[in-house]
C-alpha positions, 0 to 999 in steps of 0.5 A, spaced: 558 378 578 553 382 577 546 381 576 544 380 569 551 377 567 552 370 564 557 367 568 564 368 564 561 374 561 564 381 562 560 387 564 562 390 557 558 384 553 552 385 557 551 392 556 552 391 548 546 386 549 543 390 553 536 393 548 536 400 548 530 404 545 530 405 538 532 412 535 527 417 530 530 420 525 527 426 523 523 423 518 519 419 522 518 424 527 514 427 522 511 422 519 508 420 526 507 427 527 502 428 521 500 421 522 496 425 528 493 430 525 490 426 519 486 423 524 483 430 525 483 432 519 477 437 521 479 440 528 487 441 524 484 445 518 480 449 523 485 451 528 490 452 522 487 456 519 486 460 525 494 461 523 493 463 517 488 468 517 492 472 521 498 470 516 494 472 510 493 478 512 498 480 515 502 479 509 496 482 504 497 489 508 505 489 507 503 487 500 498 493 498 502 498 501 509 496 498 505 495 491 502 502 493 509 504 495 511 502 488 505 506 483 508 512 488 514 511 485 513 509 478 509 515 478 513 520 480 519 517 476 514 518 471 511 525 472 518 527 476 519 531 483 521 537 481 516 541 479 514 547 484 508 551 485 507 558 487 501 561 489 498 568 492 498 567 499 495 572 505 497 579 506 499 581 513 492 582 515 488 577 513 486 580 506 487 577 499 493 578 495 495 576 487 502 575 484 505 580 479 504 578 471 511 579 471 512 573 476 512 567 470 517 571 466 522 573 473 521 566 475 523 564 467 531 568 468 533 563 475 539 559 473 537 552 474 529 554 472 528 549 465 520 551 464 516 556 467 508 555 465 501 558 470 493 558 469 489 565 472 483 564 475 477 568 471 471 570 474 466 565 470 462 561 470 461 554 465 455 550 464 452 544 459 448 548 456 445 555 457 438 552 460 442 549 467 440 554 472 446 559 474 447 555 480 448 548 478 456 550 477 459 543 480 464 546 482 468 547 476 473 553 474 475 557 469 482 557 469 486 562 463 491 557 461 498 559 457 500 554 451 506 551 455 502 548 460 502 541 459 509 539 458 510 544 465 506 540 469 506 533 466 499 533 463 497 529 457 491 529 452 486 524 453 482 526 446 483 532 442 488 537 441 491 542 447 491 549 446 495 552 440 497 559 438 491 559 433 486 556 438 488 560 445 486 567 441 478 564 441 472 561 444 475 554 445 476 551 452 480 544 454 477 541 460 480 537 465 477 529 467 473 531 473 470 538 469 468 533 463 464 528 467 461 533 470 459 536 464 457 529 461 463 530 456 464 524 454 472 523 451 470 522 445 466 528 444 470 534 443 467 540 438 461 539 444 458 546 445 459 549 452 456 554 456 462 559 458 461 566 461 455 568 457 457 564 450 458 558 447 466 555 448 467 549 443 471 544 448 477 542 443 480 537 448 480 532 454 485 531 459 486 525 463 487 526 471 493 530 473 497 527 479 502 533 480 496 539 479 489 536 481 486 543 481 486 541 473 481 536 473 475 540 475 477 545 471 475 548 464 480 552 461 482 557 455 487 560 452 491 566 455 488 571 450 481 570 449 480 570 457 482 576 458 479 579 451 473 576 453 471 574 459 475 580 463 481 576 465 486 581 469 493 578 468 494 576 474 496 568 474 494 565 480 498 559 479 505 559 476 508 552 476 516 552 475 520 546 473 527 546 475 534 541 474 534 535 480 540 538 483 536 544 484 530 543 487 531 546 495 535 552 492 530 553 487 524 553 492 528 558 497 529 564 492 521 563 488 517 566 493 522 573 493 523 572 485 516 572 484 514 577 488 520 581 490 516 587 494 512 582 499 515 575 498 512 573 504 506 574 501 508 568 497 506 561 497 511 555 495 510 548 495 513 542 491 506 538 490 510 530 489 511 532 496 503 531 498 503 525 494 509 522 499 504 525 504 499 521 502 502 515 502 505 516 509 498 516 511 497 510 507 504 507 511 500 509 518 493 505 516 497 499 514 501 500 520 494 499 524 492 494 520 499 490 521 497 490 529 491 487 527 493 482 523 498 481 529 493 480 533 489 474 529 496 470 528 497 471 536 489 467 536 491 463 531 497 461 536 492 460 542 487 456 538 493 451 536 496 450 544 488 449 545 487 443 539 494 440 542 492 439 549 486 436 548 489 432 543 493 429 549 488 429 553 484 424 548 491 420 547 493 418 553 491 411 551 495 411 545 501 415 550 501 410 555 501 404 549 507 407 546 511 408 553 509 401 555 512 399 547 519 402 549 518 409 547 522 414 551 519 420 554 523 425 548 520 421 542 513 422 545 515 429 546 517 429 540 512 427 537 506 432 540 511 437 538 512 435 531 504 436 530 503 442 532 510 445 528 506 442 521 500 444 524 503 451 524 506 451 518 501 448 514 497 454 516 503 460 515 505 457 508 496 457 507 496 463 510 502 467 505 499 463 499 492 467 500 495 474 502 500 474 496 493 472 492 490 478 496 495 483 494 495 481 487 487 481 486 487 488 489 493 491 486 492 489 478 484 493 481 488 499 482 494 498 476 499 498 480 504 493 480 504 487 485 509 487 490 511 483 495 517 483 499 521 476 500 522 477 507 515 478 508 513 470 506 519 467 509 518 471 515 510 470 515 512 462 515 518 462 520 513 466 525 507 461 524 513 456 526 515 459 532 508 460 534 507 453 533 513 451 537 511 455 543 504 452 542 506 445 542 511 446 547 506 445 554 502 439 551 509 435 548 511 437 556 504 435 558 503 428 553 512 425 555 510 425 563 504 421 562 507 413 566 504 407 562 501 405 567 497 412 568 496 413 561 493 406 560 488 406 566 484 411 563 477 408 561 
């Protein structure tokens, strides 16, 4: 009979009566585990918010860049990506060179070409009034611009009229956004007079920004014929702006530069602006990219901060380890515990944290009008790293508080 048995009792019945530790579901592992943590409220709000700070981030930074990613988009759905530009370049020794004027109706016989339109830059000058010294230019253009501009390029009309058949022929000037609030032209204000090579223009319109043609915004432009009837215009466009079918654009783009002028087409600039706008928010991409990285950094911090907060919560609960142990707590429930504090600590931190950055890129997106967008990935992988970091945090410290003896637990004054 072996010790411990009553006598006529087997060794089966002693080991069923034998106590044995109780288990913890799951549930009560974290009722125990937040049971820590409220009786620190302040040093757990701190440490997750260092989680947070590093989560919210993070998430704010992918979220304004894909929301950008997204106006970006929309725009370009809007204003289209097949619009080409072709421009005078250099001759081979450095010198300046000009387009033919035959260049817009060439270009206009392409087979895949939908809409041909260009501005000319004429050699004047526009002001207020003819009290501004001649000087003060504020860097505005005057531009002679063809009828079939606006639909070429997508521009659209903030206040008045675009230039007609009738107005093109007299002293009648649209302005881009830029050139009207550098000239004090309000947008409900067209029939001011401004001073445009030597006499008075009467501004019959306003565009609003041209994203596909910048150079519009901080120009003033007439039309065709009064530019080179008064203001000594030669002809020559500067600019040709070449819609074509989608499916053509590359074979488009391969053949303008010879089209528009076949004797040198070397001399010939072509370039698809809907790609600076994509280069743009490449840039845009690269910036975030570092901003990630330092979002990254502060959710590592964030982590340490943690390890830091649960081990010196072991450290001041060695009376309470050693009174469970001595209870009947098992070494597994004990780390099972440490451990559970810090995965909520994290979590709580990691759902806080993607809370606020979610709000951030919200804030910031309807500031700019763009739509608020934020990839579910980026929540769902913002709370389960926070998670992973808390379990890696709380590993040494749950280690450290199930290793603790009773005995040596409880001698601690």
């Amino acid at each position: 009979m072996k010790r411990g048995e009553a006598p006529g009792e087997s060794a089966a019945t002693a080991d069923r009566k034998r106590p044995k530790p109780s288990r913890l579901g799951v549930g009560d592992i974290a009722r125990v585990g937040a049971g820590g943590l409220r009786t620190r409220p302040v040093r757990a709000f701190l440490s997750a918010l260092g989680i947070g700070i590093g989560i919210s981030a993070m998430i704010a930074v992918v979220g304004i860049s894909t929301s950008g990613q997204a106006d970006l988009n929309r725009r370009l759905a809007a204003i289209g990506t097949n619009l080409l530009r072709v421009a005078p370049g250099q001759t081979l020794f450095g010198g300046t060179t000009h387009l033919p004027t035959e260049s817009i109706g060439m270009i206009a016989r392409i087979g895949p070409v939908t809409s041909v339109s260009a501005i000319g830059t004429v050699t004047a000058n526009v002001y207020r009034s003819s009290l501004i010294p001649s000087g003060q230019t504020g860097a505005i253009t005057v531009e002679a611009a063809r009828t079939d501009l606006l639909p070429t390029v997508g521009a659209t009309v903030a206040s008045g009229t675009w230039l007609s058949a009738a107005t093109s022929k007299y002293p009648a000037v649209v302005l881009g956004a830029a050139a009207a609030r550098l000239l004090g032209v309000g947008a409900a204000s067209p029939g001011t007079q401004v001073w445009l090579g030597g006499s008075s223009y009467t501004v019959v319109g306003i565009l609003n920004p041209v994203p596909l043609a910048p150079e519009l915004d901080t120009a003033a432009m007439v039309g065709w014929p009064q530019a080179a009837s008064a203001l000594g215009f030669d002809g020559h466009p500067t600019t040709v702006y070449t819609r074509t079918r989608d499916d053509s654009v590359a074979s488009v783009q391969a053949i303008l530069g010879a089209t528009a002028n076949p004797e040198h087409p070397d001399e010939v600039k072509v370039s698809r602006p809907s790609d600076a706008l994509a280069a743009k928010q490449a840039a845009n991409s690269a910036v975030s990219g570092l901003l990630l990285g330092l979002g990254a950094v502060a959710l590592l911090v964030g982590g340490i901060g943690v390890a830091n907060t649960m081990v010196i919560s072991v450290l001041e609960r060695r009376a309470e380890i050693g009174l469970r142990r001595s209870l009947g707590a098992t070494r597994g429930q004990i780390r099972s515990q440490f451990l559970a504090e810090s995965l909520l600590l994290s979590a709580l931190g990691g759902v806080g944290g993607v809370a606020v950055g979610i709000a951030v890129t919200a804030g910031y997106a309807s500031f700019k009008g763009w739509p608020s967008v934020v990839p579910a990935w980026v929540s769902t992988g913002g709370v389960a790293a926070t998670v992973v970091i808390g379990g890696f945090a709380g590993l040494y410290p749950a280690w450290r508080a199930a290793r603790m003896s009773p005995t040596e637990a409880l001698s601690v004054p």
